[in-house]
C-alpha positions as CSV (number, residue, x, y, z in Angstrom):
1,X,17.1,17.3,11.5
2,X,18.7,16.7,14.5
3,X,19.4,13.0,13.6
4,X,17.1,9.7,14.2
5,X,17.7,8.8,17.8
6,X,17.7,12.0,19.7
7,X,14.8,14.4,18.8
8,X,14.5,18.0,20.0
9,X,11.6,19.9,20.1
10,X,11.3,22.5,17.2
11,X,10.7,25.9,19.4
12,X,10.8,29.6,17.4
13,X,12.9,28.5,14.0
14,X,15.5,25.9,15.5
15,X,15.7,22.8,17.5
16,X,15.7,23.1,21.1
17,X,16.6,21.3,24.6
18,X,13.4,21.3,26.7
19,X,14.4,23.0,30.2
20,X,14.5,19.5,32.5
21,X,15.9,17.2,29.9
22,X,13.2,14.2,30.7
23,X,13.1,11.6,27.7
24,X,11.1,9.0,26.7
25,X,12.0,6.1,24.3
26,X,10.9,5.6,21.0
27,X,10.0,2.2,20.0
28,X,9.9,0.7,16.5
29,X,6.5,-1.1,16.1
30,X,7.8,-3.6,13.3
31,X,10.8,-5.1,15.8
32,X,9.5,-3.7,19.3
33,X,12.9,-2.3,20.2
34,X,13.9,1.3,21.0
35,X,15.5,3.5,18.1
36,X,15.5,6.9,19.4
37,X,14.4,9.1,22.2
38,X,12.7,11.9,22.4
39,X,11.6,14.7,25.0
40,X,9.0,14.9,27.8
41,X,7.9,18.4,27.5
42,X,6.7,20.2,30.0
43,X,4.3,23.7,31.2
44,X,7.8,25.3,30.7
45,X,8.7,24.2,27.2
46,X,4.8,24.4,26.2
47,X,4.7,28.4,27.4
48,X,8.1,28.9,26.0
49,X,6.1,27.8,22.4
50,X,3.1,29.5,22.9
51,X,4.9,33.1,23.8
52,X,7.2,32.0,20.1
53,X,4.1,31.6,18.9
54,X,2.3,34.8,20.0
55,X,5.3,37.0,19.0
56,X,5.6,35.8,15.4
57,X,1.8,36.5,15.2
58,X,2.3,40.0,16.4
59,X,5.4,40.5,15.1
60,X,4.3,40.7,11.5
61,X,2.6,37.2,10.4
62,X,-0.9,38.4,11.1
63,X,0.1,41.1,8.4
64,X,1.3,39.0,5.8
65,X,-1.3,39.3,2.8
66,X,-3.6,36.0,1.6
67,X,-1.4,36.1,-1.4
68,X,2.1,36.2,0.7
69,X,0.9,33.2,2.8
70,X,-0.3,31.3,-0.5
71,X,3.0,32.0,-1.9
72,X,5.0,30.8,1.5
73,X,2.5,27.4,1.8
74,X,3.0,26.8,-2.1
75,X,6.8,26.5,-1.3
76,X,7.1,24.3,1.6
77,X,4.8,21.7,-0.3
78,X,7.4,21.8,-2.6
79,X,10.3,21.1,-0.8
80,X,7.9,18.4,1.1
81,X,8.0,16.9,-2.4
82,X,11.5,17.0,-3.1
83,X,12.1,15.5,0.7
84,X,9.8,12.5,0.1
85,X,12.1,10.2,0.9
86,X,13.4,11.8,4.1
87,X,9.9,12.0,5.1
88,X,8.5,8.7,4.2
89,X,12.2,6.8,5.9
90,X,11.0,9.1,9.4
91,X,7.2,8.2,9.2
92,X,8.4,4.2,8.3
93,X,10.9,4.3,11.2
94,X,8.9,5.7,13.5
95,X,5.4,3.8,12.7
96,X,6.6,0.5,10.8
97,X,4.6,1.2,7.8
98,X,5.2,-0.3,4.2
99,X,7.6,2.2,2.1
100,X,5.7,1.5,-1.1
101,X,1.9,2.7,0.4
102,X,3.6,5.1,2.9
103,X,5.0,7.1,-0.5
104,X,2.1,6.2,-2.6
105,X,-0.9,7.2,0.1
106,X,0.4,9.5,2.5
107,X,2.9,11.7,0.8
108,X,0.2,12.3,-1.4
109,X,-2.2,13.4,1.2
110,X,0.5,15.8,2.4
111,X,1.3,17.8,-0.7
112,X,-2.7,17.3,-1.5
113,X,-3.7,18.8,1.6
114,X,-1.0,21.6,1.6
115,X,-1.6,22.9,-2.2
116,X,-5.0,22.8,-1.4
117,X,-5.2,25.1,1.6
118,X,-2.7,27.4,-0.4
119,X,-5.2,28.2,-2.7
120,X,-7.5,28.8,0.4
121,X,-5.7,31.7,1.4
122,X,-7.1,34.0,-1.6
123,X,-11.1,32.5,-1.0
124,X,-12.1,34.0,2.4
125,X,-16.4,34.0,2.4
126,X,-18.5,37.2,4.1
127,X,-21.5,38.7,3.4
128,X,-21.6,41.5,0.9
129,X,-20.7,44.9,2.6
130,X,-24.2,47.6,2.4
131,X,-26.4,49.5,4.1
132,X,-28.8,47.4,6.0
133,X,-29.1,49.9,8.6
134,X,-29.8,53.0,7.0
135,X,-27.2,56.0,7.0
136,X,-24.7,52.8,7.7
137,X,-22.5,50.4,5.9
138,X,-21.7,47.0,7.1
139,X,-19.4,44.6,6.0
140,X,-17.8,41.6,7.4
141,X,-13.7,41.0,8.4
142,X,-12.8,37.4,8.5
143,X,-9.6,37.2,10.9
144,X,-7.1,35.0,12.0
145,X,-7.6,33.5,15.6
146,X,-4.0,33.8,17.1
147,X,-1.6,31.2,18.0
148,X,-3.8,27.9,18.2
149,X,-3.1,24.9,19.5
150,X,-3.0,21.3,17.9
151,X,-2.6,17.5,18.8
152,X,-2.2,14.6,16.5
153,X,-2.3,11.1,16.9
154,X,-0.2,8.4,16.2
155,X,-1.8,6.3,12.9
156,X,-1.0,9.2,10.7
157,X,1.1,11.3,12.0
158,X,2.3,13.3,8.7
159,X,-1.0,13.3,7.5
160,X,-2.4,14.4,10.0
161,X,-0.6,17.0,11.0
162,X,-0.7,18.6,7.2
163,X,-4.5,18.9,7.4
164,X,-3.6,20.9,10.9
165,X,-1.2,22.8,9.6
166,X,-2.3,23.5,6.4
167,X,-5.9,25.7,7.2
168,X,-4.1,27.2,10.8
169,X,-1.4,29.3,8.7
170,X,-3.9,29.4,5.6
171,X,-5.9,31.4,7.8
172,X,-3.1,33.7,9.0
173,X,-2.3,32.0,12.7
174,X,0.3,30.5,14.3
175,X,1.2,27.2,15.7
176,X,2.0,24.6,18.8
177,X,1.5,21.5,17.5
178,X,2.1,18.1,19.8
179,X,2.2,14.5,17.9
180,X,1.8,11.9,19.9
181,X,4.4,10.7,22.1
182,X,5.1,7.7,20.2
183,X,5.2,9.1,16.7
184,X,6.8,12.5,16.7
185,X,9.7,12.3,14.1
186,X,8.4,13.0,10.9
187,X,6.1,15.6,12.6
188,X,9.9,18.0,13.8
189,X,11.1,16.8,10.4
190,X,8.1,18.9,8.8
191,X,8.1,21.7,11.0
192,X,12.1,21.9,10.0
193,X,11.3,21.8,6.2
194,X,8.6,25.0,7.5
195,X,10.8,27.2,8.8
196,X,12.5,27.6,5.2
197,X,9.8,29.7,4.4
198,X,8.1,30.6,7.5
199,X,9.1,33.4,9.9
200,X,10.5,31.9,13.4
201,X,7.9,31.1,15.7
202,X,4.8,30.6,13.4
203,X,5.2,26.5,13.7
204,X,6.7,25.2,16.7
205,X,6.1,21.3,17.6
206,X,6.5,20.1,21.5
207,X,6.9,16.3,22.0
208,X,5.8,14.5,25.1
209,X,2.5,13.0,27.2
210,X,-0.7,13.3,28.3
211,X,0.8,15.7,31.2
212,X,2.3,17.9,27.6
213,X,-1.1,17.7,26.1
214,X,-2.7,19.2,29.1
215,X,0.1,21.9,29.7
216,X,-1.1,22.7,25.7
217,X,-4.9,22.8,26.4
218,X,-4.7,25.1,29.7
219,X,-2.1,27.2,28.3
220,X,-4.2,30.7,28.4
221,X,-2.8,31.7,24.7
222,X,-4.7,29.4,22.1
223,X,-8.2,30.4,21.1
224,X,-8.2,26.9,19.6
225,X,-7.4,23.2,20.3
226,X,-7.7,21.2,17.5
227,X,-7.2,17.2,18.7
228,X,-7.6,14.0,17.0
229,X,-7.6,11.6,19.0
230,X,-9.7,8.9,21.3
231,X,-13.2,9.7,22.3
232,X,-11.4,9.5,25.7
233,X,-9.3,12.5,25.2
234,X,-12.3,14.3,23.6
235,X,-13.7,14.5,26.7
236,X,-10.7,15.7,28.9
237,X,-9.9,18.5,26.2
238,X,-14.1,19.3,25.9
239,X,-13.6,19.9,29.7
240,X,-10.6,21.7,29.6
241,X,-11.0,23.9,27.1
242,X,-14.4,25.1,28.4
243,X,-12.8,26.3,31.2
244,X,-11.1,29.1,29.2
245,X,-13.6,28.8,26.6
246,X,-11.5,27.9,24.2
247,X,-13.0,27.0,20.5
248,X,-12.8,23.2,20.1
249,X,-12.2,21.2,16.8
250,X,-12.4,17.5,17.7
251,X,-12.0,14.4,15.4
252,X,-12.2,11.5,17.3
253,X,-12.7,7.6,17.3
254,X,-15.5,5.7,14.9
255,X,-17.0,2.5,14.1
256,X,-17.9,3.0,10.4
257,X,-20.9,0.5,9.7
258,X,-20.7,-0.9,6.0
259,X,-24.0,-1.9,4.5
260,X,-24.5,-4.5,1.9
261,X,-27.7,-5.2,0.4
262,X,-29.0,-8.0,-1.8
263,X,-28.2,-6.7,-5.0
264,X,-24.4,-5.8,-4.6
265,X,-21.0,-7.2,-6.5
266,X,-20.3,-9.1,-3.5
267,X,-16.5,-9.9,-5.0
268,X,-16.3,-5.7,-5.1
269,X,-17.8,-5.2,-1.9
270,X,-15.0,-7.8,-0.3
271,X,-12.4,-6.1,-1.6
272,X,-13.0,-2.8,-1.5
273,X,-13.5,-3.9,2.5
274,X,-10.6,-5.4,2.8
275,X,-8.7,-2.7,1.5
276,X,-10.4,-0.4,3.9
277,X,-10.7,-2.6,7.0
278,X,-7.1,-3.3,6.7
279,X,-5.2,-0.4,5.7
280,X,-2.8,0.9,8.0
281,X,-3.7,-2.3,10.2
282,X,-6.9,-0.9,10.4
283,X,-5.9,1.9,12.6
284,X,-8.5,4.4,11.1
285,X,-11.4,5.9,12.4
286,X,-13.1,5.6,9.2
287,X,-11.7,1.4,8.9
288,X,-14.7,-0.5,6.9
289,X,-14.6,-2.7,10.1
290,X,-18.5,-3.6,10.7
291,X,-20.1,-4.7,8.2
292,X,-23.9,-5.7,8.0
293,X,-25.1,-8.0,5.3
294,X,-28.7,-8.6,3.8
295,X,-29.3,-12.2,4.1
296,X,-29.1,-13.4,0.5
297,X,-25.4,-12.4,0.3
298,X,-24.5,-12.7,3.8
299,X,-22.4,-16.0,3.5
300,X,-21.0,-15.4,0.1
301,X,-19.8,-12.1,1.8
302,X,-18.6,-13.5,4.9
303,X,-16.9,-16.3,3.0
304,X,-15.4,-13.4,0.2
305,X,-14.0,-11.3,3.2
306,X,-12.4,-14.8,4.7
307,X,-10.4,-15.6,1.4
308,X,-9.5,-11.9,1.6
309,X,-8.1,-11.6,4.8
310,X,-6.1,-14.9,3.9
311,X,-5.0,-12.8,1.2
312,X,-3.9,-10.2,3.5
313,X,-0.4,-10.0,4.1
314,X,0.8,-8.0,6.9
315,X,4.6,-7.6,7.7
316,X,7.7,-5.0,8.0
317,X,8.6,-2.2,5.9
318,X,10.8,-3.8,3.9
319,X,8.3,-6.8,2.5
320,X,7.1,-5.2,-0.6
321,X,3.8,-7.4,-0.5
322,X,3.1,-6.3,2.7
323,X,-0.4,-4.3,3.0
324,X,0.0,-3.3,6.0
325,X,2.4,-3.3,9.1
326,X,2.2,-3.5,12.2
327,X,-0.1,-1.8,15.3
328,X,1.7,1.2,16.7
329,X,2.5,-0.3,20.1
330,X,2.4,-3.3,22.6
331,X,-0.4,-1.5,24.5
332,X,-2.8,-1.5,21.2
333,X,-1.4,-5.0,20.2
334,X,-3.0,-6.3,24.0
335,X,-6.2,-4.0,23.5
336,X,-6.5,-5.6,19.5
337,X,-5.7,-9.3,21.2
338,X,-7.8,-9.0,24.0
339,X,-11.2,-8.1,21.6
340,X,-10.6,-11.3,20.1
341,X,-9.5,-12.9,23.2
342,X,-13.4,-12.7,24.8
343,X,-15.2,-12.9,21.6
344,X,-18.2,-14.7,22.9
345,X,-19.0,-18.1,22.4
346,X,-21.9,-17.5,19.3
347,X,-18.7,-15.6,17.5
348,X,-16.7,-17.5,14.6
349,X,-13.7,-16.4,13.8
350,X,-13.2,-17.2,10.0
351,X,-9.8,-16.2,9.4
352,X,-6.7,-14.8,11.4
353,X,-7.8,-13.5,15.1
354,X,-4.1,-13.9,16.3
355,X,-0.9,-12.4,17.0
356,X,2.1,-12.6,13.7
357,X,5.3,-13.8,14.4
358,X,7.3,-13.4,17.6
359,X,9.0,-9.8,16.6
360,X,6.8,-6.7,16.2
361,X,3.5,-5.7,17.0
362,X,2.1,-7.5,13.9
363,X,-1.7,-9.3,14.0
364,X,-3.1,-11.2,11.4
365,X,-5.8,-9.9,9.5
366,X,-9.3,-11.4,10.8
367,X,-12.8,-11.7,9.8
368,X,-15.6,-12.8,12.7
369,X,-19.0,-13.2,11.8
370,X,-21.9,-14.8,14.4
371,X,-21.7,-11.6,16.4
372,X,-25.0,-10.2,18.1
373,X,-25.8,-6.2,17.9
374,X,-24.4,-6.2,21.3
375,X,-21.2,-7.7,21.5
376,X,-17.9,-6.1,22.2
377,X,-16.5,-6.6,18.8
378,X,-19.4,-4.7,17.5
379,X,-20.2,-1.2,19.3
380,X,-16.6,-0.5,20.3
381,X,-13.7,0.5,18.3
382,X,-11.2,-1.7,17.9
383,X,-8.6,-0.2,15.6
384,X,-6.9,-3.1,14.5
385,X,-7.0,-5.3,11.2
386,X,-10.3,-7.0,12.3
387,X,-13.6,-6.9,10.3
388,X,-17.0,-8.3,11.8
389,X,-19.8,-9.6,9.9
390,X,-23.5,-9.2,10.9
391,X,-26.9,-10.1,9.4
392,X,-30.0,-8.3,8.9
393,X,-33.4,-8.7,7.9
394,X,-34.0,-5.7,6.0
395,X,-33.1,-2.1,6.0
396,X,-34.8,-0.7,8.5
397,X,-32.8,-3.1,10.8
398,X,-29.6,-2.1,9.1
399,X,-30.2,1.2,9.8
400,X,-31.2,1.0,13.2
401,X,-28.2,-1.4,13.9
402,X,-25.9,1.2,11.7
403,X,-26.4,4.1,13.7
404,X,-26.6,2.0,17.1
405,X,-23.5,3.2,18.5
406,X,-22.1,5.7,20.2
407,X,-20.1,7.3,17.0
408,X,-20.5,8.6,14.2
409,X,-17.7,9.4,11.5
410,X,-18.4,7.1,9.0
411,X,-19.9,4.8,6.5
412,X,-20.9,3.4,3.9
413,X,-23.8,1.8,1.6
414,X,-23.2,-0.5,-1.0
415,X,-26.4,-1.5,-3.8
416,X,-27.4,-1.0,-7.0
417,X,-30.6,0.6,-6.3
418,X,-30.1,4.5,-6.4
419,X,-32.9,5.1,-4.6
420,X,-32.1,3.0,-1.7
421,X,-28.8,4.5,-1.9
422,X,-30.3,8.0,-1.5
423,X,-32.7,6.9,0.9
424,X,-30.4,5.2,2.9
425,X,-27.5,7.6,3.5
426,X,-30.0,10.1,4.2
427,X,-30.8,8.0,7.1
428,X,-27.4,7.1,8.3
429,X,-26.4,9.3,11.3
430,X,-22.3,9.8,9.9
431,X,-20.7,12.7,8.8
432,X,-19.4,10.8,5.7
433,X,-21.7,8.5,3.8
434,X,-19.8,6.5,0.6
435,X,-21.9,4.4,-2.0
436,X,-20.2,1.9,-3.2
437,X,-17.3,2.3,-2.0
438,X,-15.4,3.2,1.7
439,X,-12.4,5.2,3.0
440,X,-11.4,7.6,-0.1
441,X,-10.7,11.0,0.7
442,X,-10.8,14.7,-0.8
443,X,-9.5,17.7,0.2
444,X,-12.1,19.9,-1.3
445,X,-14.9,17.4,0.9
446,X,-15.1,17.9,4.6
447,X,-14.0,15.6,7.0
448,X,-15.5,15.1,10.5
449,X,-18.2,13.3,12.4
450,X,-21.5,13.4,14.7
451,X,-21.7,12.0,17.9
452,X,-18.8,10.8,20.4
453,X,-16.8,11.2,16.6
454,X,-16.6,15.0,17.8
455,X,-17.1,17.8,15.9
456,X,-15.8,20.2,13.5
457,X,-14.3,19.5,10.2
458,X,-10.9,19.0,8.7
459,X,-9.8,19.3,5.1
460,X,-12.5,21.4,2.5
461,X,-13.5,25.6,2.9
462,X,-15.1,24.3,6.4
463,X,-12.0,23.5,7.6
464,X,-10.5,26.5,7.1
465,X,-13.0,29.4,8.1
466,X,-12.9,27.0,11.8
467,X,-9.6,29.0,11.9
468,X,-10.8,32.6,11.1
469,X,-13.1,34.6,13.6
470,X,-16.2,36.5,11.9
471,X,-15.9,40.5,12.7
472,X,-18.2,43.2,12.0
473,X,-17.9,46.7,11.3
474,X,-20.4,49.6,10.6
475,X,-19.3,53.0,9.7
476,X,-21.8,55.8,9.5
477,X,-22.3,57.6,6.0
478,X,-24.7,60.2,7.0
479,X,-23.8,64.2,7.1
């Protein structure tokens, strides 16, 4: 890699200058001081990637057999493994995450995510080929769209750029991929480790902006944008991209509703929400953050999830105990403070609900309960360590109140009564529903939501045929 503190975009095998030289600082979240820089790139320097793109396509990597590819993702997911520690000192640099979790839970993901989309390659789904006309023989050619384009955000940006990666050259295409313009190191860093076994061209990575996110989403070359990102930027890409008719994969924000009913482990329900409200400083669009309790545990809950959060310690990468670090920048450290900031007067704040220490982006991790179906702190995301607390009457209400708002990624059910379970997350309007439990993941288990969530799925077989176009052909057999 180019070094730490002056990133170059990763254009057609090898770092590159953009073509005006515009730079923006990069800003460590855990001290709130500037480490690096890194370019602003622009229409230029996203068409100079798109046409890298499009000629290592059709220069031989739409040829390249299900088999070859497996082979090719097989061995970057190895040297991924054997680069841990470069990878996991960029993504803690850049993001201010703990070393221990970022090694434990993310590399994991990575190599999880890659492996499994190498075996991918070799499972492509059609009909059977026949006659269904006859004196004709049908069958079905599953194809690789092209270059596509991609845009990851800024809470997981290795993570989430492996389950990008990972089905797009699965499937046979190539890549421009843009992180986000705070988090793009360990993002070059793997399209570096890539190109050992990847023609030049087939993974290119552009940082910048909004204004480079746009140049990527007009750009006539992509069939496909893939984004994850705000609700907000679903909508400009949705808008943009059906202009060109582009394809759209969109995984956007959430407000996961967690259900607890009479009959739970209220000391397991606790902290399996902590752990999945707080993770990451609950910068997650699946974060256990809104929880709605049955009212014969509601204030053992509420008073559980306090001594939790007290629990809770949040700090720098280097604090081993630490469980999570800080927010990502100063802007979501004043949108995080200002939710709590005009909690309403009915709301109490049981623990935390304040900024940590005078250095860093860091906020304390906080449970409010009191809140109305209404509130702020309720329908809109927050993404931040903060958990809310709610009661119901019974499960219609916890249903209706569940699938209230405006998303719909995530969620979860927690009871020993199966057929509640059953019933109940039947009913819930999510695109993931866990019992008894919240935020684990699987590869081989789509990922994606309903709703201003988006649509389209990452991870699992879905994921990748989103990448493949369906083509028929019929011959004629008669004399």
């Amino acid at each position: 890699m180019t070094g730490l503190d002056h990133l170059r975009n990763f254009v057609n095998g090898e770092y590159v200058d953009t073509a005006d030289g515009i730079r923006s600082d990069l800003v460590d979240p855990a001290t709130g001081k500037v480490f690096a820089t890194a370019p602003v790139s622009t229409a230029e320097d996203v068409d100079n990637a798109f046409r890298a793109a499009r000629n290592a396509f059709d220069d031989g990597w739409r040829d390249w057999t299900p088999a070859d590819r497996q082979i090719a993702l097989n061995k970057f997911a190895d040297r991924v493994e054997e680069r841990a520690d470069d990878l996991v000192a960029a993504e803690v640099r850049n993001c201010g995450k703990p070393v221990g979790l970022t090694r434990t839970e993310e590399i994991g993901q990575v190599l999880d995510a890659l492996r499994f989309f190498a075996g991918a390659t070799r499972n492509l789904e059609g009909r059977a080929a026949g006659e269904y006309l006859a004196d004709h023989t049908s069958w079905i050619r599953r194809e690789p769209l092209g270059p596509v384009g991609q845009i990851t955000p800024w809470n997981y940006p290795m993570a989430m750029a492996s389950w990008k990666i990972g089905p797009a050259l699965a499937a046979g295409n190539t890549i421009v991929l843009k992180p986000s313009d705070t988090t793009p190191v360990s993002t070059l860093l793997l399209a570096e480790i890539a190109a050992e076994f990847l023609p030049a061209g087939v993974f290119n990575v552009v940082a910048g902006d909004r204004d480079t996110g746009r140049a990527l989403v007009d750009h006539p070359t992509p069939r496909l944008i893939s984004l994850t990102g705000s609700t907000r930027a679903g909508y400009e890409v949705a808008q943009a991209g059906s202009r060109d008719l582009k394809r759209l994969h969109l995984e956007l924000g959430g407000k996961a509703p967690v259900i607890v009913f009479d009959d739970a482990d209220v000391e397991r329900a606790a902290a399996g929400i902590a752990e999945a409200g707080y993770f990451n400083a609950g910068q997650d669009c699946t974060a256990a953050t809104r929880v709605l309790a049955a009212p014969g545990v509601h204030d053992d809950l509420a008073a559980a999830l306090a001594e939790q959060a007290r629990g809770t310690v949040t700090g720098p990468p280097s604090n081993p105990d630490a469980a999570y670090g800080p927010v990502n920048n100063a802007g979501q450290l004043e949108r995080v403070s200002g939710f709590l900031d005009r909690a309403p007067d009915h709301a109490e704040v049981l623990a935390g609900g304040s900024r940590v220490g005078g250095e860093g982006y860091f906020y304390a991790p906080t449970v409010v309960s009191g809140l109305r179906q209404g509130d702020e702190l309720v329908t809109d995301e927050i993404f931040g360590p903060v958990i809310t607390v709610q009661r119901f009457t019974d499960e219609d209400t916890a249903v209706a109140w569940a699938n209230s708002v405006e998303y719909g990624l995530a969620s979860s059910v927690w009871t020993r009564d199966h057929a509640r379970a059953l019933r109940v997350s039947r009913r819930l309007d999510f695109g993931c529903v866990w019992i008894n439990t919240h935020i684990p993941i699987t590869a081989e288990m789509p990922h994606g939501g309903f709703k201003h969530s988006g649509y389209g799925k990452d991870l699992s077989s879905y994921s990748f045929e989103e990448y493949t176009r369906v083509k028929h052909v019929m011959s004629y057999i008669g004399e």
